[in-house]
N, C-alpha and C positions, 0 to 999 in steps of 0.2 A: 976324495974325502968328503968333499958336501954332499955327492950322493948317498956315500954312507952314514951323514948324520940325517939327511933326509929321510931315510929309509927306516933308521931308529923311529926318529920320531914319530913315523907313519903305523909304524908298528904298534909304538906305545897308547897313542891317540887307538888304534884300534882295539887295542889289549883295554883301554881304560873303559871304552865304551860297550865291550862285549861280556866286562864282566858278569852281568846278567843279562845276557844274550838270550839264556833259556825261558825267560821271563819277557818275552817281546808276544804282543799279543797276536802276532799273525801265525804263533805257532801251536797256540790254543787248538785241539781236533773241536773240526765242528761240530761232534756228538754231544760238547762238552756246552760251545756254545747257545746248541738249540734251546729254546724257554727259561734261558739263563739272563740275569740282570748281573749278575756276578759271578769270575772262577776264582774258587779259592785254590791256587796254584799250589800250598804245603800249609797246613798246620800242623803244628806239631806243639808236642806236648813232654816234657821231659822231666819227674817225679821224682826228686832223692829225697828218702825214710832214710836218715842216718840214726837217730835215737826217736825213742818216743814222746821227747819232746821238741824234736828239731828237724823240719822239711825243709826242703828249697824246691820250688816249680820255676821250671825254665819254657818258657814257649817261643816260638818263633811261625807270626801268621804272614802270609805274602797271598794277597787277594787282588785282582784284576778286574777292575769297576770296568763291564761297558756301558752302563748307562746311569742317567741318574734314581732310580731305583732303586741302583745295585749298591748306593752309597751304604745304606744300612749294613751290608755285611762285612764292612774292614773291622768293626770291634778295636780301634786302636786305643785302649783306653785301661786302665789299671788303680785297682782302690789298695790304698794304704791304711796302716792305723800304729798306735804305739806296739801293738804284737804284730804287726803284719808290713814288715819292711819292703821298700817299693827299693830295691838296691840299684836298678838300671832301667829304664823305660825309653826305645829310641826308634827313628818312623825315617826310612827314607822313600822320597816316593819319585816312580819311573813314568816318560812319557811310552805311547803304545809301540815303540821302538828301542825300549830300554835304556834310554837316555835320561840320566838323572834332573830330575824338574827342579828338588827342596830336598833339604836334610835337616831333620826334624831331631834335636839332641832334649834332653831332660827339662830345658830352662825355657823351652819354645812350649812344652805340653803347658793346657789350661791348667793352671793346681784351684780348684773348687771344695768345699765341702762337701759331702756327701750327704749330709742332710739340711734342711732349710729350716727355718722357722724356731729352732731351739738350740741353745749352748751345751745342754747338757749331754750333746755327742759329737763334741764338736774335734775329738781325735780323728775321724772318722772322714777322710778325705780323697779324694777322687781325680788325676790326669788324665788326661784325654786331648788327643789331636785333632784341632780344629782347620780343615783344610777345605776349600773353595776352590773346586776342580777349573780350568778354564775349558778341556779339552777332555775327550773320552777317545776312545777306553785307556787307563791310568793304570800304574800297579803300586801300591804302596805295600813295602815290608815293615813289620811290625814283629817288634822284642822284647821282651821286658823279664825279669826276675824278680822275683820275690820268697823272702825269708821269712820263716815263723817259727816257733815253739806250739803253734796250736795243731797238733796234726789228727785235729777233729774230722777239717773240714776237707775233705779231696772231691773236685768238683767233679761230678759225673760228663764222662766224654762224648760228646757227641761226634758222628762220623759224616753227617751229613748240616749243612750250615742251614736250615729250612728251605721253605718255597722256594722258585726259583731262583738258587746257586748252585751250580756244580762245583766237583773234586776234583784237581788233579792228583794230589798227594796228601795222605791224611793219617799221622802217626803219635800212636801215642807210648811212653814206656816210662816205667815206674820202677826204682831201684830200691831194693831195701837191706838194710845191714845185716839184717839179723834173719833165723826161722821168724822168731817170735814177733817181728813184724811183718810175716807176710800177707800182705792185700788180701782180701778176700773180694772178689768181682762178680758181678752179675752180667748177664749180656742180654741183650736185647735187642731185637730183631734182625740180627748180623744173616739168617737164614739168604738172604737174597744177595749178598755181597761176598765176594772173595779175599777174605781175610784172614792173613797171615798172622798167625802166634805163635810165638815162640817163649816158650819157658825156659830159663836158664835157672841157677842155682839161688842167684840172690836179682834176678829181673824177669819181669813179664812184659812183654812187647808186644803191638796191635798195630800193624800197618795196612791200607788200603788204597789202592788208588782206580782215575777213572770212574769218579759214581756222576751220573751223568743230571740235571737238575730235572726234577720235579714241581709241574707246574699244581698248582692249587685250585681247588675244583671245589664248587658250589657246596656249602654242608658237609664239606671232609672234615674229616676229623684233624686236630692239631697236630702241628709238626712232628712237637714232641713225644705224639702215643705213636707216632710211625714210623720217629726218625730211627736210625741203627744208632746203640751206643750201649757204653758200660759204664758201670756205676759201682765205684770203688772205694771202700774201709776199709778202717784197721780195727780189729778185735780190741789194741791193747792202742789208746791217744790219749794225749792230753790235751786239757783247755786250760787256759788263762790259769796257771798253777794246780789246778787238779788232774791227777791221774785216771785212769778211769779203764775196767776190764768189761766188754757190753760181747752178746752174743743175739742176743735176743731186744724185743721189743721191753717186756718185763725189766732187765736190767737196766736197759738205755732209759725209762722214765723214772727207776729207783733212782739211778745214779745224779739225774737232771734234777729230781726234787730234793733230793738229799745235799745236792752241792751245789746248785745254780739257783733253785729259787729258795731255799731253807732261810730263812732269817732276813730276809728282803720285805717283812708285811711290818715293821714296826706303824706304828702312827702318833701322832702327839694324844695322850689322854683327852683334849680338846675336842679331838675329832670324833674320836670313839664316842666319848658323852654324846654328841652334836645325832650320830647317828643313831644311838639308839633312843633317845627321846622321839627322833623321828620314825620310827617302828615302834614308837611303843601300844600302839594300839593294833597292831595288825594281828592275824588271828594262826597266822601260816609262817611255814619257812618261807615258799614262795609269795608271800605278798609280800614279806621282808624283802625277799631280794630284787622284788620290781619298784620298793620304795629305794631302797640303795643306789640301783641301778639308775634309776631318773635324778635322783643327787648327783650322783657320776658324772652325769649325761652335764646339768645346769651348771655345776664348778670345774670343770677340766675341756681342754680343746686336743683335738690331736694332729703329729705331724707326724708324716710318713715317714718313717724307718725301716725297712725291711727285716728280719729276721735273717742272719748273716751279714749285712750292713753293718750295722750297731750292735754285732755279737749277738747271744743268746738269752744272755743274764740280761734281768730287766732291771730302771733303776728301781732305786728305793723306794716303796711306798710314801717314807716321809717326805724326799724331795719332791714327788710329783703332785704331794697336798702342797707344799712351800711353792714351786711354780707356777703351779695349776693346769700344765700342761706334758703330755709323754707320746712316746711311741704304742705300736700296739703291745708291746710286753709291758711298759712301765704300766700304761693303763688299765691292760688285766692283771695284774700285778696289784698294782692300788683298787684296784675295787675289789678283790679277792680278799685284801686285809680288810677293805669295808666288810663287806660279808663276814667276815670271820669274827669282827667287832662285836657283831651284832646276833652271834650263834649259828650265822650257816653256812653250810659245808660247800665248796666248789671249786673244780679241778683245773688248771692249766692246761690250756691244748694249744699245739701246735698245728698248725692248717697250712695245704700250698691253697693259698686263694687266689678269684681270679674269675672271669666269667666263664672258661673252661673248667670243666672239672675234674681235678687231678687228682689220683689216690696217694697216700703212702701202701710203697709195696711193702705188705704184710711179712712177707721173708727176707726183707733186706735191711733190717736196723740201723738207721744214722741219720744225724744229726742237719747232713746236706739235704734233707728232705725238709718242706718246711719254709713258707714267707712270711709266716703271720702267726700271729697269735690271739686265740678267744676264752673263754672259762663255757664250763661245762657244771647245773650246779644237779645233782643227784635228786632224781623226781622219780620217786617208785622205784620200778625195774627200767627207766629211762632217765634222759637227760634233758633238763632246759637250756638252751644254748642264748647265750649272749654275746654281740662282735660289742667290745667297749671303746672303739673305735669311731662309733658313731654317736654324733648327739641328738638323732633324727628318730631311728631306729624305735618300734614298740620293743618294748622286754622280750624276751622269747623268740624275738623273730631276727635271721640270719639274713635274708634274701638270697639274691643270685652268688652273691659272695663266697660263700662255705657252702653253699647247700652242697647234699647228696653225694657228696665223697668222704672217705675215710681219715681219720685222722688220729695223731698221739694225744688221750686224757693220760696225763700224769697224776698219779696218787702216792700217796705214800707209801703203798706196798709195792708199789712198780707203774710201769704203763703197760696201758690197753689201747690197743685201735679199734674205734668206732667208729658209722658212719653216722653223718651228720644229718640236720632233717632231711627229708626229701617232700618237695612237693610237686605233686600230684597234679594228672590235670583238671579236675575238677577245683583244685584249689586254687587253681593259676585261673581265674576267672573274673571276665568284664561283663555289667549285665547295663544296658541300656535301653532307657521306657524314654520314647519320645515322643511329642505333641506338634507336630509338621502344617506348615499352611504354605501352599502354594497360591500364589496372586495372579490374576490375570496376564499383568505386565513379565511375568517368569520372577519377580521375587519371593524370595525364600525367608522365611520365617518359623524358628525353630527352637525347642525349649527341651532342654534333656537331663535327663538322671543318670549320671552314670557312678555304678558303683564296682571298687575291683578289690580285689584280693589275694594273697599269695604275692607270685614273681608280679601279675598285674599292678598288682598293690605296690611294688619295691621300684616298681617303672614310671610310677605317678605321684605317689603321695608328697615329692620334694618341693610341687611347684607349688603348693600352698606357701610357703619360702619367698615366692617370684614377683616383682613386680607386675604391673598391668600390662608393660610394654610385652614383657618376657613369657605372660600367661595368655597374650593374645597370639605370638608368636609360636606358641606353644599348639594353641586348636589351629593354626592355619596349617601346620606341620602337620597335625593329625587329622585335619579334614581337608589334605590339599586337591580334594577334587571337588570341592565349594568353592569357586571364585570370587572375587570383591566379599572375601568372611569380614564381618564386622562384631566384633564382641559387643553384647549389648549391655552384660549382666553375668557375675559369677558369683557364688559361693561356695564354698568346701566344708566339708567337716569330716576331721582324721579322727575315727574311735581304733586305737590304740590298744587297746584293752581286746578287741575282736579281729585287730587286724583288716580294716574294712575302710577305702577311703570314695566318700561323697561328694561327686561333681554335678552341681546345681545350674547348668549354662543356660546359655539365652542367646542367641545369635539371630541375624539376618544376613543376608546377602542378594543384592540385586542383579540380575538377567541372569540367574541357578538356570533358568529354564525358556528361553527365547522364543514365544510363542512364532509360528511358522504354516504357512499355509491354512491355518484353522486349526491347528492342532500344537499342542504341549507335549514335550518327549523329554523323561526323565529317569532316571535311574531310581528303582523303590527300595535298595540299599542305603537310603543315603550319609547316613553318620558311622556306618563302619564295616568301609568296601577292601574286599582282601582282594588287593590286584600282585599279590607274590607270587611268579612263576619260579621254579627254577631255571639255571642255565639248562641251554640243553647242548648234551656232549654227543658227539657221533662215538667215541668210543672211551665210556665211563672207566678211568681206571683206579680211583676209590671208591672203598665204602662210603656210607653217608650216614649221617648222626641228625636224627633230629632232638637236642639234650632240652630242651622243655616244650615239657604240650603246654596247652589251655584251652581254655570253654568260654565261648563268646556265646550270651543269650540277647537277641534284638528283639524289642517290640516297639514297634512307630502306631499310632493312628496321625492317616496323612488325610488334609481336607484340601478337597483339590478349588480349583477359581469355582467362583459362581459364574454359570453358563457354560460350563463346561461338563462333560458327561464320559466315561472308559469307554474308549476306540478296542483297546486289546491288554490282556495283562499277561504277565508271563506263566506260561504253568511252571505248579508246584515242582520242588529238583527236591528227589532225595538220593543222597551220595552215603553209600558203607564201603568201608573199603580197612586194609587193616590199620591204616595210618591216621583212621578217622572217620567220624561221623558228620555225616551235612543235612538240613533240609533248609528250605526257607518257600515261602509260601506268600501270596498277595491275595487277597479279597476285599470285594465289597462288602460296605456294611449298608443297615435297612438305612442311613442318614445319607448317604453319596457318600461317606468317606472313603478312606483304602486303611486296610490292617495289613502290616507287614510283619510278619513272623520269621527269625531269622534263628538258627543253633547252629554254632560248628564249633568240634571238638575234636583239635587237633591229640595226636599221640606222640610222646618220645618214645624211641628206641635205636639203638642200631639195627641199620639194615646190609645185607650186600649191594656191591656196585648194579647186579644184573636187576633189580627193583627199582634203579633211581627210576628211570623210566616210570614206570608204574604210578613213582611220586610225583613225578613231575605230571603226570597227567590228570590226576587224583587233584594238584593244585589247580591244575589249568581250568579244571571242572567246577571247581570253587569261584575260581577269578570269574569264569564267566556266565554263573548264574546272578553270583555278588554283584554286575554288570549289565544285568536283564534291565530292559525299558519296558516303561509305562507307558503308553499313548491314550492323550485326553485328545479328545474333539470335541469341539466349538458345537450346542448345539444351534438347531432351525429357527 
């Protein structure tokens, strides 16, 4: 008899600890583990459309950290709001022998707001499991549900979790009640994976497994323009009590401006007066709206909301005068009613922003596209773009932010996709006149003008903002191959108006150039050395993106020690090539000095994997004429 309660119990003990047996990491195939920091063992994805006002998504994620790296891809985390019901959220997590570590229930998740800094979204909140691995590799399962009436927003599916993570199991299905609610799907790049669909009468299913990780490669393009996924709406949703029938780009910005942002610009008569006294002498629509805009800019602060965070609808124009501070909808939202106060015309856009740059796909209408929000004000047969988002920003100028992709102007008659600036590499340019003395003893002595513009412009012009500490930390960063840099002397001046910012420095630095055996050796690059190679791959298997050029013009006169005379200079390097243009040049002048002449103008484009080579060499060629020495000698 005690054998057989022995026997039970041995049983049970084993039944209890193999219940996820199949989640033991030693059973992971090593295809899965090679350049993997994580496998995501099953995501799944489970979509009920009962009416057009009422979804539930069910997921269930089970991911298997080997390292700490791979922490980033468990995703254990789930946002709520008063339309967006968090009904169940629950995390157990497994040692690498499937042995339960912690069970993580509802009341253990962090509950955070979702936004910082403002009350006025303060429905808007955020779970998340906070877990401190002691030991790898780990397996946490992760659940959650969520109920809505907005069946706007269905999130597009990805099949692969980015960089390095592998698939074991990756499913996604959506149920819908009715014809009139059937999905309509987009697919995207499924070509290289083996993925099962099945259409039934009232579900669509997408299951795949075995995608093995992808590691990331120098200048590839983002995950997400290469990951496999679909991207799924509904013709006929509702938002936050509106109904709404979209097909098109045209309808989905009728419908947005007619019901999401219509009647949202009120402002106290206070303000309105306030603002147009302040334009009353301007001569243009556009100087009106670069006077508005820098009103904007001086009374209002902003705090990050995302777009789908804090819904669509922005607040009220009057609350965000009464606060003084919004999201990027409330704040192009309230300065769009400033504009309108004051006569002029400008459109609500929606923008994925980002220093990637991502399009709205032009045949696929919906609302899940979309992190931001900017206004757009009608200029000619163009647009002048403003992010209201910044307090920093000249009028007119976007930066790396929005530039160069596509985006929703909402108008009254519907929406349009348009792209946004692009700039150019000639515009993306640093020009640098500098006045150089080198000392006997190797100290360096140096006084330079550096003027940029464009993306140059949007990389610099902040630290006029910075203290001393923070702006001397700043040139040692960008002249780290000047040793003991000592800032002598700065000035700046931001013209706004031209988009154009002036750096007035002054530096020294002592033993730049350690005099040696009778001679001084130094580099005639010296205030803006491009030492960027690419990796190099033995077998490249992405394309490569270079997404912004620029134009770098150098002029130095260097005066070299007295008693000293040029041993050797480097000859002229001219580099063409299709990625770019180089030359750079050293001579004497009739005084002993040295003139350094430097251009290089790099190109964006894509290119294929079989060219990185080509690129990488094209840089290499750059790096090491940028790196050419001078030799002075001591004369007799």
């Amino acid at each position: 008899m005690r054998f057989f309660l022995f026997t039970l119990l041995f049983l049970y003990s084993i039944f209890s600890f193999s219940q996820y047996f199949e989640y033991q990491s030693h059973l992971i195939d090593d295809n899965l583990k090679k350049n993997a920091d994580a496998v995501v063992r099953l995501d799944e994805m489970v979509v009920d459309v009962s009416a057009q006002d009422y979804m539930v998504l069910k997921s269930k994620r089970v991911v298997t950290v080997l390292n700490k790296k791979g922490r980033k891809h468990v995703h254990a985390y789930g946002g709520y709001s008063n339309s967006r019901k968090l009904k169940f959220i629950k995390a157990v997590i497994y040692d690498a022998f499937g042995n339960e570590l912690k069970k993580i229930r509802e009341k253990d998740f962090i509950d955070v707001s979702a936004v910082s800094g403002g009350t006025l979204y303060s429905d808007y909140r955020i779970k998340y499991l906070k877990y401190t691995p002691t030991q790898y590799p780990y397996t946490v399962i992760f659940e959650k549900e969520i109920q809505t009436k907005n069946t706007a927003f269905i999130p597009s599916w990805y099949f692969m979790d980015g960089f390095m993570s592998s698939v074991e199991k990756n499913r996604f299905l959506i149920n819908y009640s009715s014809s009139d609610l059937k999905p309509v799907i987009k697919e995207k790049n499924l070509e290289s994976l083996n993925v099962k669909i099945k259409n039934n009468e009232n579900s669509i299913s997408y299951s795949v497994a075995n995608i093995p990780a992808v590691r990331y490669e120098n200048l590839g393009p983002p995950s997400n323009e290469l990951a496999p996924k679909i991207m799924v709406r509904l013709n006929d949703f509702h938002y936050e009590g509106y109904n709404a029938h979209v097909e098109n780009w045209e309808q989905l910005g009728s419908w947005m401006y007619n019901n999401i942002l219509k009647g949202r610009d009120e402002l106290p008569e206070s303000v309105k007066q306030h603002v147009n006294e302040l334009v009353k002498d301007a001569d243009t629509n556009l100087e009106k709206a670069k006077i508005v805009y820098e009103y904007m800019q001086s009374v209002t602060r902003y705090i990050s909301v995302q777009v789908g965070i804090g819904g669509i609808q922005p607040i009220l124009a009057s609350q965000v005068d009464r606060v003084k501070y919004g999201d990027c909808k409330g704040l192009s939202n309230y300065t769009h009613s400033l504009l309108d106060a004051v006569g002029v015309e400008s459109y609500y856009v929606h923008v994925e922003a980002g220093r990637d740059k991502v399009d709205f796909d032009e045949e696929f209408p919906s609302l899940e596209q979309g992190n931001h929000a900017i206004l757009a004000i009608p200029n000619g047969d163009d647009y002048t773009w403003i992010d209201c988002t910044s307090q920093t920003h000249p009028f007119g100028f976007v930066g790396d932010f929005t530039d160069d992709r596509m985006v929703l102007v909402m108008k009254p008659e519907g929406g349009v996709i348009v792209r946004t600036p692009v700039y150019i590499e000639e515009t993306n340019s640093q020009k640098i006149e500098g006045k150089i003395e080198l000392l006997s003893n190797g100290t360096l002595k140096a006084k330079a003008i550096i003027e940029t513009t464009g993306i140059k412009y949007d990389n610099r012009f902040n630290i006029e903002n910075e203290d001393k500490e923070e702006v001397l930390e700043h040139y040692q960063n960008q002249w780290s191959t000047i040793n003991n840099l000592v800032l002598k002397d700065y000035k700046f001046s931001n013209n706004k108006s031209e988009v154009k910012f002036l750096e007035e420095v002054s530096i020294s630095a002592e033993n730049f150039s350690k005099p040696s055996g009778g001679r001084i050796l130094f580099c005639a690059n010296i205030l803006n050395r491009n030492n960027f190679v690419p990796k190099r791959y033995r077998s490249r298997k992405m394309p490569f993106k270079i997404s912004r050029g620029f134009l770098d013009i150098d002029s130095y006169k260097i005066k070299i020690p007295d008693g000293y005379t040029v041993e050797s200079l480097p000859n002229k390097k001219e580099i063409s090539s299709e990625f770019g243009d180089y030359v750079a040049e050293v001579v004497m002048l009739e005084d002993g000095s040295l003139k350094y002449e430097h251009r290089f103008l790099l190109k964006s484009g894509n290119y294929p994997k079989e060219k990185y080579n080509d690129y990488r060499n094209f840089r290499k060629e750059v790096s090491k004429s940028d790196n050419a020495q001078v030799v002075l000698i001591k004369k007799e």
